[in-house]
C-alpha positions as CSV (number, residue, x, y, z in Angstrom):
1,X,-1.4,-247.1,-195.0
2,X,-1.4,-244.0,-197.5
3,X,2.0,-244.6,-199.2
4,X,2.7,-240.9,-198.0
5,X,1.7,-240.8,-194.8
6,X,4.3,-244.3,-194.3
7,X,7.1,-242.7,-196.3
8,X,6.7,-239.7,-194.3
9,X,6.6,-241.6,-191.0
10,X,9.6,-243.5,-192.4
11,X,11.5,-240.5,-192.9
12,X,10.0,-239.1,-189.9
13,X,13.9,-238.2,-188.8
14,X,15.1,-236.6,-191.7
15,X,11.8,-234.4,-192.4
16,X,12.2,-232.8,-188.7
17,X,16.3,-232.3,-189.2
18,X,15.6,-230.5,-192.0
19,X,12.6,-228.1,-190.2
20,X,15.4,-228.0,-187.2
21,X,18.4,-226.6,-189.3
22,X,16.0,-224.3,-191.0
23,X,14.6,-222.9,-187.6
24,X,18.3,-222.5,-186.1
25,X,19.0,-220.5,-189.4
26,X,15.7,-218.5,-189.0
27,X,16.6,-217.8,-185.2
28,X,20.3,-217.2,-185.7
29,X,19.5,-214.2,-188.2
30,X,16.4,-213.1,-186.7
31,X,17.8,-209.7,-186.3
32,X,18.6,-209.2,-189.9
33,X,15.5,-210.7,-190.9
34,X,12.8,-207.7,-192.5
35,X,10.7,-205.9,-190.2
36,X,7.9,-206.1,-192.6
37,X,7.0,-207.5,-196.3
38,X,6.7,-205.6,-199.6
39,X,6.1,-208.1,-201.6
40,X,2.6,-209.9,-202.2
41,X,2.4,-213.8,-202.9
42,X,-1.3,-214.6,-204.9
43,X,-0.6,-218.5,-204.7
44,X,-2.3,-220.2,-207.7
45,X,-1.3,-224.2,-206.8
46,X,-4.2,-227.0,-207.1
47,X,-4.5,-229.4,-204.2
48,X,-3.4,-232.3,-205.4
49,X,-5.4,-235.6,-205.7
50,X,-2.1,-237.7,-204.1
51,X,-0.3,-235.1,-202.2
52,X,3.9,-234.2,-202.6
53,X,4.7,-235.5,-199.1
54,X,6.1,-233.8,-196.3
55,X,9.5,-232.9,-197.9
56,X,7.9,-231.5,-201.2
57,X,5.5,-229.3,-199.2
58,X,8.5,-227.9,-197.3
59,X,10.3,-227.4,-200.6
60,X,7.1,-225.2,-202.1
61,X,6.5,-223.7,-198.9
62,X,10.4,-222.4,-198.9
63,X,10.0,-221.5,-202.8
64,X,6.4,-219.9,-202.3
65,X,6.5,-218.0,-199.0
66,X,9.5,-218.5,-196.6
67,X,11.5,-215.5,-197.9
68,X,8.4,-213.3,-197.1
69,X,8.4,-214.3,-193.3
70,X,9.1,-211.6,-190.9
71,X,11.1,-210.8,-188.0
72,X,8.2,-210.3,-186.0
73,X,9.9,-212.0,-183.3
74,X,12.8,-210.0,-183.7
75,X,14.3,-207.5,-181.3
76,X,13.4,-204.4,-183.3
77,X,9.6,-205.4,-184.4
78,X,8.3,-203.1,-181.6
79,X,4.3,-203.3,-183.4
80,X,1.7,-204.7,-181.8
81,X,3.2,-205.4,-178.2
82,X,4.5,-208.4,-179.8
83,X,7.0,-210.2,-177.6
84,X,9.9,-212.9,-178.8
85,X,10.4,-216.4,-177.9
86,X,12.6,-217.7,-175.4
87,X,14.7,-220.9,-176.1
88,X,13.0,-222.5,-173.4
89,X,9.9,-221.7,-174.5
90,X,10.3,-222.5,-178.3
91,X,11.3,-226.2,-176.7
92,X,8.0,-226.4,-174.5
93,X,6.0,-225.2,-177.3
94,X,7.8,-228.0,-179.8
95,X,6.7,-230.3,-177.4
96,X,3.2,-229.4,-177.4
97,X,2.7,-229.9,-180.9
98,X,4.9,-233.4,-180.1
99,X,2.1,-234.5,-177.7
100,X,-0.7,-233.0,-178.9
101,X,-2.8,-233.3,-175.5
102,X,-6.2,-231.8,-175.3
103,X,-6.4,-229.4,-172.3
104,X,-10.0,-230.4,-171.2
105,X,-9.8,-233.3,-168.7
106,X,-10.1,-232.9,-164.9
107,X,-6.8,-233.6,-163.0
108,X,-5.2,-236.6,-164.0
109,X,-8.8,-238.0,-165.6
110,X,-7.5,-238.7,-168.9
111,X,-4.1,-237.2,-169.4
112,X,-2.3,-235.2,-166.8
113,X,-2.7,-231.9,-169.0
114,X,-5.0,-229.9,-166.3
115,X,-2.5,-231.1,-163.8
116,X,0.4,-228.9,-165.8
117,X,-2.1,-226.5,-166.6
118,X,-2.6,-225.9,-162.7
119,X,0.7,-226.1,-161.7
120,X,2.0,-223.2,-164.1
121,X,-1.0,-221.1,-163.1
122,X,0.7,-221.3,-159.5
123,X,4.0,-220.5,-160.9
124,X,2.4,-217.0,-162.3
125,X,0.4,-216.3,-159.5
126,X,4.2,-217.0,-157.4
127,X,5.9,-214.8,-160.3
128,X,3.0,-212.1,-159.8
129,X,3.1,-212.1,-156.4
130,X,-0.5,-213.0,-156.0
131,X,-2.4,-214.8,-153.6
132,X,-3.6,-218.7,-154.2
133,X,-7.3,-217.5,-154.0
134,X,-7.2,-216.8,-157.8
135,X,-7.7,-219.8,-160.4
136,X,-6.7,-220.0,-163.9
137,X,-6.9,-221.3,-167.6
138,X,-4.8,-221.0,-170.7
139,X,-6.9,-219.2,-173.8
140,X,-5.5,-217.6,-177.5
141,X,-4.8,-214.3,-176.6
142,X,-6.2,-211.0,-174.9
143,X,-9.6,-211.0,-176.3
144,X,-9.8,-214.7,-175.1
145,X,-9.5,-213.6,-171.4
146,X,-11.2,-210.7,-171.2
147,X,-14.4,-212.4,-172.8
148,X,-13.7,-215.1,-170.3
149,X,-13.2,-212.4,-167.3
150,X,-15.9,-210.5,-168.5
151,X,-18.2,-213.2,-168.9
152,X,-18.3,-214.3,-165.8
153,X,-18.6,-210.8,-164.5
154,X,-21.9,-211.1,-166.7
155,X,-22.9,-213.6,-164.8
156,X,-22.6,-212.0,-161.5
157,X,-24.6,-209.1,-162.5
158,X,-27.6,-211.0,-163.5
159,X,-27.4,-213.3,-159.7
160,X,-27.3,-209.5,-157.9
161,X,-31.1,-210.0,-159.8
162,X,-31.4,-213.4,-159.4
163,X,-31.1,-214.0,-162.6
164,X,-28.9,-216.4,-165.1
165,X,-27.9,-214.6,-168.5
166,X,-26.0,-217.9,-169.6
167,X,-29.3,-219.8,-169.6
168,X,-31.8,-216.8,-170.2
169,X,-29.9,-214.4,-172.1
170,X,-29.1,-210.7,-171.3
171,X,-32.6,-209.5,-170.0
172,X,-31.4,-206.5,-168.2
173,X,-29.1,-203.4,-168.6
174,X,-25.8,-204.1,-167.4
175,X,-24.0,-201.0,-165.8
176,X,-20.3,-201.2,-167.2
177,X,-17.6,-198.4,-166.6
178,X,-14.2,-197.8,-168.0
179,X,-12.1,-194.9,-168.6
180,X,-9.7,-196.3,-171.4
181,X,-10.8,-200.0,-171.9
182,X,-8.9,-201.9,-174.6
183,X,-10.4,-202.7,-178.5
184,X,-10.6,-206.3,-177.2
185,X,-12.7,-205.7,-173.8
186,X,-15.2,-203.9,-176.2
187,X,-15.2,-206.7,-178.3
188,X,-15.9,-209.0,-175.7
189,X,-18.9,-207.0,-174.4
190,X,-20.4,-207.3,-178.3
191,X,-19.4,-211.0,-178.1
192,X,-21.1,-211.3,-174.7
193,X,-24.8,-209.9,-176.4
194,X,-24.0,-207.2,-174.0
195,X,-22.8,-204.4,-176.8
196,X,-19.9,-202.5,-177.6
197,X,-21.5,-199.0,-177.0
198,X,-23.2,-200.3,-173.6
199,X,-20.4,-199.0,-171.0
200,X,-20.1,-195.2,-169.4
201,X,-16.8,-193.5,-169.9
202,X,-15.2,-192.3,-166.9
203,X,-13.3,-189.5,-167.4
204,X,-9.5,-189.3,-166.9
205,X,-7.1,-187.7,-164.4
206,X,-5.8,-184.5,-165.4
207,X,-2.2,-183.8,-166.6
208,X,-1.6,-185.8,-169.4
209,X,-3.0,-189.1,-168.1
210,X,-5.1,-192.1,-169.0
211,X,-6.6,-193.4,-165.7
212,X,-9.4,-193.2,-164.4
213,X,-10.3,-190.1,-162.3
214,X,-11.5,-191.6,-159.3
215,X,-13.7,-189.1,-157.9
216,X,-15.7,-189.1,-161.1
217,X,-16.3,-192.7,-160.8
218,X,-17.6,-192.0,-157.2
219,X,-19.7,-189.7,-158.5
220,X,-21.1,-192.3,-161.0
221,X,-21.4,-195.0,-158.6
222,X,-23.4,-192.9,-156.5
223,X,-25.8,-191.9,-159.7
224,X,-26.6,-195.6,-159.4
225,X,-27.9,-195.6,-156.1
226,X,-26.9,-198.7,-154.5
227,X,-27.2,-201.1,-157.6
228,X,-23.9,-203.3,-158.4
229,X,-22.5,-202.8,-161.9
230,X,-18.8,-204.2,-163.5
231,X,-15.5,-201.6,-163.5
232,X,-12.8,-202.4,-166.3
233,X,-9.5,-200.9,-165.2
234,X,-6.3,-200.4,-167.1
235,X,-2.9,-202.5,-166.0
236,X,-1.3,-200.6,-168.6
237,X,-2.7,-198.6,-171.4
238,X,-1.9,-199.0,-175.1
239,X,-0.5,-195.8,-175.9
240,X,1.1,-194.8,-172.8
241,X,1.3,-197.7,-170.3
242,X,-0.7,-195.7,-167.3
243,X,-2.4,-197.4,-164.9
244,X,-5.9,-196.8,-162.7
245,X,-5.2,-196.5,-158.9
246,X,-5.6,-199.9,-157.6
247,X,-4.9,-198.8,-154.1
248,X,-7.8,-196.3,-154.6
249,X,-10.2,-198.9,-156.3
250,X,-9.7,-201.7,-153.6
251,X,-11.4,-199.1,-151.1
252,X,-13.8,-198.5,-153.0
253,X,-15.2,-202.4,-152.9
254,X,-15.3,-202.1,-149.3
255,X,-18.2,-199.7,-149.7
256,X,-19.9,-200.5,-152.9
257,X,-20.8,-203.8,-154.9
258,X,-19.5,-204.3,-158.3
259,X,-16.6,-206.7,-160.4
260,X,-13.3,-205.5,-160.3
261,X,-11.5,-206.4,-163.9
262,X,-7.9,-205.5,-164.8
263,X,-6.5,-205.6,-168.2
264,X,-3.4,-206.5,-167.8
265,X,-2.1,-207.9,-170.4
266,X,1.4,-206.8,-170.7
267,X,1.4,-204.4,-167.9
268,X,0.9,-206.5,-165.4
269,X,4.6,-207.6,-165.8
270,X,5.7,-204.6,-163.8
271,X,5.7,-206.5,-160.6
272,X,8.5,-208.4,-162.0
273,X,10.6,-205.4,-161.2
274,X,10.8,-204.2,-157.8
275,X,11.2,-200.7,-159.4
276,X,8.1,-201.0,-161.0
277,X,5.9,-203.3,-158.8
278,X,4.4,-199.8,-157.6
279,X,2.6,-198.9,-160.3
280,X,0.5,-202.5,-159.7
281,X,-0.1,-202.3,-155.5
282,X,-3.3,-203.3,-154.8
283,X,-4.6,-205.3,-157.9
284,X,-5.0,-208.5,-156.0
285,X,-8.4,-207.2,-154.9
286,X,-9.5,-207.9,-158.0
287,X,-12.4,-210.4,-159.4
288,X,-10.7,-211.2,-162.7
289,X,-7.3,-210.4,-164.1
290,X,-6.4,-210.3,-168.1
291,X,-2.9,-211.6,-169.1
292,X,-0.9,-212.3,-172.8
293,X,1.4,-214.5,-171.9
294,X,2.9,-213.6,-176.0
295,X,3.7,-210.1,-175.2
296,X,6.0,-210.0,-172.7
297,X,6.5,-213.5,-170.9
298,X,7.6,-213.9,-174.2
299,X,6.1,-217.1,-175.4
300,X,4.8,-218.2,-178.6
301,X,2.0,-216.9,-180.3
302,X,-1.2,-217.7,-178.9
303,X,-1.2,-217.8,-175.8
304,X,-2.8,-215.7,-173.2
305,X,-4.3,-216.5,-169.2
306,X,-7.5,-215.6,-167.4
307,X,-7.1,-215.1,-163.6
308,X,-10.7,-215.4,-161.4
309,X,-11.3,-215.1,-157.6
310,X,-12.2,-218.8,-156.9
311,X,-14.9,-217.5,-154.8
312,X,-16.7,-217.5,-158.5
313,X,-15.7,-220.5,-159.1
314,X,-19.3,-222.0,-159.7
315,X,-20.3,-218.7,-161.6
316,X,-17.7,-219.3,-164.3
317,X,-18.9,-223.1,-164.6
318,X,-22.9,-221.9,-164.9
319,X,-21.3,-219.3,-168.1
320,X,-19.2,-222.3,-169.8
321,X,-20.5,-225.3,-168.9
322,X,-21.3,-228.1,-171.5
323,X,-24.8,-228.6,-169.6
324,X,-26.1,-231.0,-172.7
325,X,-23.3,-233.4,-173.0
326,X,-24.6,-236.2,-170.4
327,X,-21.3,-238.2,-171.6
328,X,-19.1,-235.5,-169.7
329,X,-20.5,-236.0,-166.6
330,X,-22.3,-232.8,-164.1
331,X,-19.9,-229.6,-164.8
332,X,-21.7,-228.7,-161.0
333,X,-20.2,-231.3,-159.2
334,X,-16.7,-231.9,-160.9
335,X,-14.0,-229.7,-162.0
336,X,-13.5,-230.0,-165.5
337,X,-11.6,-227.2,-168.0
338,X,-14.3,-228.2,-170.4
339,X,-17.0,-226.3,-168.3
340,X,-14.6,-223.5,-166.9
341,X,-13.4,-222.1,-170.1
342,X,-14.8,-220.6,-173.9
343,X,-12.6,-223.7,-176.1
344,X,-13.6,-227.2,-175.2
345,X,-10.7,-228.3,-176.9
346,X,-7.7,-226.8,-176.3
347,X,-3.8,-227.4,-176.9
348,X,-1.4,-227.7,-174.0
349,X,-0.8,-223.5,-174.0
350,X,0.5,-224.0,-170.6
351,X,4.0,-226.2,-171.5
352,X,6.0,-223.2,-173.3
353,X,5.0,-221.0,-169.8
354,X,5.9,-224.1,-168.0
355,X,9.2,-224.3,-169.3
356,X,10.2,-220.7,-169.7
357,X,9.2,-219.5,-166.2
358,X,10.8,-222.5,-165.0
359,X,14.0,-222.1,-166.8
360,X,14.7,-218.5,-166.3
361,X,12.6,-217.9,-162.7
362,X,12.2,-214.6,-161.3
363,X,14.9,-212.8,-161.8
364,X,15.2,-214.0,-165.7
365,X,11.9,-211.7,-166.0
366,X,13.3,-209.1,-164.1
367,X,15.9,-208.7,-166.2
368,X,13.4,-208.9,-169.3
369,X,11.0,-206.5,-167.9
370,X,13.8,-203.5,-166.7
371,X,15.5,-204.2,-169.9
372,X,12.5,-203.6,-172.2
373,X,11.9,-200.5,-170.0
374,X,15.8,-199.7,-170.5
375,X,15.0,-199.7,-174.1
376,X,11.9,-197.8,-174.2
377,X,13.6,-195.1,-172.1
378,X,16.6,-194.9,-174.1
379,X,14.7,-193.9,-177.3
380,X,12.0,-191.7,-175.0
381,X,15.4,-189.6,-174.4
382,X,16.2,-189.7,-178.0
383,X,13.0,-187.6,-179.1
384,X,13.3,-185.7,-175.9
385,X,16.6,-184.2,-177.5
386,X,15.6,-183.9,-181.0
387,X,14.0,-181.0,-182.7
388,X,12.6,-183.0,-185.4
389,X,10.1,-185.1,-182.7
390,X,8.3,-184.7,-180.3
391,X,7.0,-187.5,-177.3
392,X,2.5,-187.4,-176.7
393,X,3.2,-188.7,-173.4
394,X,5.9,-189.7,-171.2
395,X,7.5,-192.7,-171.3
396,X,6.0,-194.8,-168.0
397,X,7.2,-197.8,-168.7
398,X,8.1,-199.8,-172.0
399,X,6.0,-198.1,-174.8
400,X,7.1,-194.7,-176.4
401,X,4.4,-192.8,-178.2
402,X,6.2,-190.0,-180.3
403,X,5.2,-188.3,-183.1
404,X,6.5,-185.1,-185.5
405,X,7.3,-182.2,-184.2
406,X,5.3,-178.4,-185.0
407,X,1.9,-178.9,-185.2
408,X,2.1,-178.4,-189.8
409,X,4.2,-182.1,-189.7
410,X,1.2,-183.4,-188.2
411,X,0.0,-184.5,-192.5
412,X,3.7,-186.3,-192.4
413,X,3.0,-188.8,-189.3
414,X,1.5,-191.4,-192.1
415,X,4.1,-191.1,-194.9
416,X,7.4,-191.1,-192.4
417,X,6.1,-194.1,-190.4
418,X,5.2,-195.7,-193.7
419,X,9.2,-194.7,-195.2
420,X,10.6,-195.9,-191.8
421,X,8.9,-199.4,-191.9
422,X,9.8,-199.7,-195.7
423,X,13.5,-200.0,-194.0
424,X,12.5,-203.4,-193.2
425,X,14.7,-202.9,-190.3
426,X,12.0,-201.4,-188.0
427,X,8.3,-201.9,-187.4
428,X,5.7,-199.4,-185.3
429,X,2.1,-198.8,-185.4
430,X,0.0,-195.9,-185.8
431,X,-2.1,-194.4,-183.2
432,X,-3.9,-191.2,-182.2
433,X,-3.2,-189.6,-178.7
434,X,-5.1,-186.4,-177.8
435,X,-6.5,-185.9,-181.1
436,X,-3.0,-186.0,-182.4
437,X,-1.5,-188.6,-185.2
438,X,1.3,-190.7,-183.3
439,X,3.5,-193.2,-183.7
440,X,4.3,-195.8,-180.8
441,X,6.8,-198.1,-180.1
442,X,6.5,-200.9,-177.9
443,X,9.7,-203.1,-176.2
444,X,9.0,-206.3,-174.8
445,X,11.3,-208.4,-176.7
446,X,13.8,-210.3,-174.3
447,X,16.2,-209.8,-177.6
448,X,16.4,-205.9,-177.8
449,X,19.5,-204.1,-177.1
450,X,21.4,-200.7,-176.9
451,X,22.7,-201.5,-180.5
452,X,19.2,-202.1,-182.0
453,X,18.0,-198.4,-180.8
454,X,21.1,-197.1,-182.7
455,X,19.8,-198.7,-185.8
456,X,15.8,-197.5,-184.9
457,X,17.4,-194.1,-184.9
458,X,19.6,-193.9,-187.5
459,X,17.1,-194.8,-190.1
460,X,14.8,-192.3,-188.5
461,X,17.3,-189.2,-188.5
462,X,17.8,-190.6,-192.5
463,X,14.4,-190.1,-193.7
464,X,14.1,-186.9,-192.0
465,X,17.6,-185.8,-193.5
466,X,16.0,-186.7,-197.2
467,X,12.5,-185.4,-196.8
């Protein structure tokens, strides 16, 4: 054996006490950890012909990059939709990377990874409140599911024609619509050979709103004149957490042909809350459902899920089915994740949900999703009572989009968001809302608290006091 690789194994003990105390220490001071990094690292080590070992690389790593890490996990890193990690799922996720399994198999035919895999999708269709006619697979993240979602809404389209784009290609326009899709839905429909400019916008309800103005879809449905087409809908917008009217959209598939999608990749969460389970009432008529199990489930990074009506069961294997691999048997005849997903290889994304979901149960994400929403409010109410900002939109649910107040501060949106996440003790994102520069704030971490906004909006009223 490589004498490295057999010290290492011999040491094997000692190498992961060390990772664990440095974890704990990372964890225990993740709130005092910096928001963001000034400082950038141009590494100029060789690879080298022997190696250090796996002490030595933890030593240059520590000396070369560790101090630069970020709190993004942290309870005031409110970029991105970024959630934290739970204990339980930092455990589930450890022993992931401990087993290593390759999510592919079919149930128990090889390891008993699809088995997990299947029973955690039940636990978020229970946690959801969804019906068992959906199925499910683990993928990276939000652009992951909706590709999946949308790609076996492709698939549909062309059998209304009897046709197969995942053999023949794209040979025929595709009618999309979408009032406010996400960047990643977009990017699947490039990624699809569909294009990222070929959907209609539907326009918006009126009053400061985001969703989509039903009776303008109607009227493009009717334009079409009886031919299907694929509606993306919005469990939670970017800027302002709205949502479409599901209740509205489910009576509309009584009378017209087309695939439902929702995006809902952190909005969805709202039926956690039985204050908030409204704003999602109906959305189990859906064909395909879009959700990051990283933003507000609040497991490690990546991991998202894809929910389909198993009625399409056999359209989803035609889109991702390994059909020239005679060694994996007929993806027609048996279930395998190989043929029912983008990766063929995957890692065992579902343990951390596994574990999380079952060690905190319903009302554990209750308490995660009204708290985040706490949050969000708390600073909502802050700008509603200063003179020096000024909300875009109101806050619906968990993110706050704000910016400067009188319309000349609009040229200072860039340079005070820039001076407040120099603090290091806050991160946001840009945005633009209404043709107006903005600033939003998302809460999702299970971590944030009363005392966190206090800091947010200290060093905010500072840099206004000094500018």
């Amino acid at each position: 054996m490589n004498e490295q690789l057999k010290h290492d194994l011999e040491n094997m003990e000692s190498l992961l006490e060390k990772v664990k105390i440095q974890g704990l220490d990372f964890l225990n001071q993740i709130s005092e950890r910096p928001t963001t990094s000034k400082e950038v690292v141009m590494p100029s080590t060789n690879l080298n012909d022997i190696g250090i070992g796996g002490l030595s690389a933890l030593k240059l790593f520590n000396d070369t990059f560790e101090q630069i890490i970020v709190g993004s996990t942290g309870p005031r890193y409110l970029g991105f939709v970024t959630g934290g990690s739970t204990p339980a799922s930092i455990v589930g996720d450890w022993l992931t990377t401990i087993y290593d399994q390759n999510t592919q198999a079919t149930k128990g035919q090889g390891d008993i990874s699809a088995i997990l895999e299947f029973e955690t999708i039940k636990l978020v269709l229970d946690l959801f409140h969804l019906p068992n006619d959906f199925v499910g697979g683990f993928v990276t993240g939000a652009t992951m599911s909706n590709f999946t979602c949308l790609g076996v809404a492709r698939q549909w389209y062309g059998k209304n024609f009897e046709m197969d784009f995942a053999k023949n290609g794209v040979s025929k326009k595709i009618n999309i619509f979408s009032a406010v899709p996400h960047s990643s839905a977009i990017k699947s429909l490039s990624m699809l050979g569909i294009g990222s400019t070929n959907f209609e916008k539907i326009k918006t309800e009126a009053g400061n709103r985001e969703s989509i103005d039903i009776s303008d879809l109607e009227n493009k449905i009717a334009a079409l004149k009886g031919e299907p087409f694929i509606l993306i809908t919005s469990g939670g917008t970017v800027n302002t957490v709205d949502y479409d009217d599901f209740n509205a959209i489910a009576k509309l598939k009584e009378k017209y042909n087309f695939w439902w999608h929702i995006d809902g990749a952190f909005g969805a969460f709202a039926v956690c809350s039985p204050k908030y389970k409204h704003l999602m009432q109906g959305w189990e008529n859906a064909d395909s459902i879009t959700i990051d199990c990283h933003k507000w489930l609040n497991v490690p990074y990546e991991n998202a899920l894809f929910l389909v009506k198993e009625k399409h069961k056999i359209l989803q294997t035609e889109t991702f089915q390994n059909s020239n691999a005679p060694y994996l048997g007929n993806p027609l005849e048996n279930f395998s994740y190989l043929n029912f997903l983008p990766e063929n290889s995957r890692r065992l994304r579902a343990l951390p949900v596994w574990f999380s979901l079952v060690a905190y149960g319903k009302k554990g994400y209750q308490y995660i999703v009204e708290n985040s929403v706490e949050m969000a409010n708390i600073l909502g109410q802050f700008i509603e009572n200063s003179e020096e900002f000024e909300l875009l939109a109101p806050v619906r649910l968990n993110n706050v989009c704000f910016t400067l107040s009188k319309e000349e501060n609009q040229s200072k949106v860039t340079d005070f968001l820039t001076q407040l996440n120099n603090t290091q003790k806050v991160f946001m994102t840009p945005t633009i809302y209404n043709n107006k520069k903005g600033i939003r704030a998302s809460f999702v971490n299970w971590r944030t608290t009363k005392k966190d906004i206090d800091i947010i909006t200290n060093e905010m009223m500072k840099i206004i006091s000094n500018s």
